[in-house]
Phi, psi and omega in degrees: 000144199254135167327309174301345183288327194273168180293160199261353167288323179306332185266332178284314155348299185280323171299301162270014137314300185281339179277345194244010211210019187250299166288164154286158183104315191241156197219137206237139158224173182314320173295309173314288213290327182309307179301312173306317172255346164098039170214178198291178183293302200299009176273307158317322160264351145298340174273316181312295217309312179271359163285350184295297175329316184288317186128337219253342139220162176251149187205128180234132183339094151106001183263190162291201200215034192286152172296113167294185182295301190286332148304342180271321188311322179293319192305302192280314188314284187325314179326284178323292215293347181305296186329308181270346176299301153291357185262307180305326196297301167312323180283303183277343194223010154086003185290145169316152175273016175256325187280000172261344179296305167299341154235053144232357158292001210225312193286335174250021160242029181223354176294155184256164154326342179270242209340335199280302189294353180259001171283296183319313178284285220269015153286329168124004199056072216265142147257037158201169158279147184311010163258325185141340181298118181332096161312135204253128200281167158344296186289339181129321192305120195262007220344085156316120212254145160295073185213170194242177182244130168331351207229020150237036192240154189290160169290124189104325189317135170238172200158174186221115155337119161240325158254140189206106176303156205246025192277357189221087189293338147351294158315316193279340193256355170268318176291335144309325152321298167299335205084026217239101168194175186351140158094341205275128168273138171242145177234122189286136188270274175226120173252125160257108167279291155355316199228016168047053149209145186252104162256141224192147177254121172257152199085174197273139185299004165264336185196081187277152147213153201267149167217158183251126152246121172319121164322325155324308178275333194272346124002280203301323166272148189238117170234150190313141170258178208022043152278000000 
């Protein structure tokens, strides 16, 4: 069976199983996904019980939530093409990185393995999306980057943005505001946890300029760990 055979509620599931399962720290449960997808819990678990069937996760009432082998193939298949999608979108057609998640959710269930791999060649075979998220190459290999999220790292801590999750185009576009992106060397000034703000200096220590981020947003960025 080809990903496509399989149904696009079916196919949005196992991606966001693998997707929600992906950095550390995370975990995809029945709530997680209700929320992410915006339907009640009991739709949600009506849906697991038959990819259970199918084969494709095993999942038991108040237990985790896993992928069998063939659901994660299906899982990463789908991963890739949301991935490359958004990266075309950005590179080739001028979209914004807060614009592209919704329309490669609508997009990558009508695209075929042929388009998708030929988006790959002409992109050059990018390994990641305009947020930082791996692109998972053809065999699966998702290559994960070694990083912690800004809003757990000590005063003094440096590091170089790699990630910026893409669930809140808010975020992405106040962290445009700011300068704040991909690539960006950072330094933690003071996380006040306490008082749910991270102040950080951005840029090369000759021409730093500092910002306070609300914990939502230092939540939200991923940096080279132990830097």
């Amino acid at each position: 069976m080809a990903v496509s055979d399989l149904s696009n509620t079916a196919q949005d599931y196992l991606k966001l199983i693998w997707s929600s399962q992906e950095w550390p720290g995370q975990h995809a449960t029945v709530k997680s996904l209700a929320a992410q997808l915006g339907v009640a819990v009991s739709t949600v678990s009506d849906s697991l019980k038959r990819l259970d069937e199918q084969g494709l996760i095993t999942h038991a009432p108040y237990r985790s939530i896993e992928l069998t082998e063939r659901g994660r193939r299906y899982a990463i298949s789908m991963v890739r093409r949301h991935r490359l999608i958004e990266t075309f979108l950005v590179r080739e057609l001028g979209y914004g990185w807060d614009e592209v998640h919704d329309e490669a959710e609508v997009l990558e269930h009508a695209v075929s393995d042929n388009m998708i791999e030929r988006i790959d060649e002409k992109l050059g075979h990018p390994t990641r999306d305009p947020h930082g998220d791996p692109i998972p190459s053809a065999d699966g290999d998702p290559h994960l980057p070694d990083a912690v999220r800004l809003s757990d790292l000590p005063d003094g801590a440096a590091g170089v943005v790699v990630r910026i999750s893409d669930d809140d185009p808010d975020i992405l576009r106040y962290l445009d505001e700011l300068g704040l992106g991909l690539d960006h060397p950072v330094t933690v000034v003071r996380n006040r946890d306490f008082a749910g703000t991270v102040s950080v200096r951005v840029g090369e220590p000759a021409s730093t300029v500092e910002r306070e981020l609300g914990m939502p947003a230092a939540r939200a960025i991923w940096v080279t760990a132990g830097a």
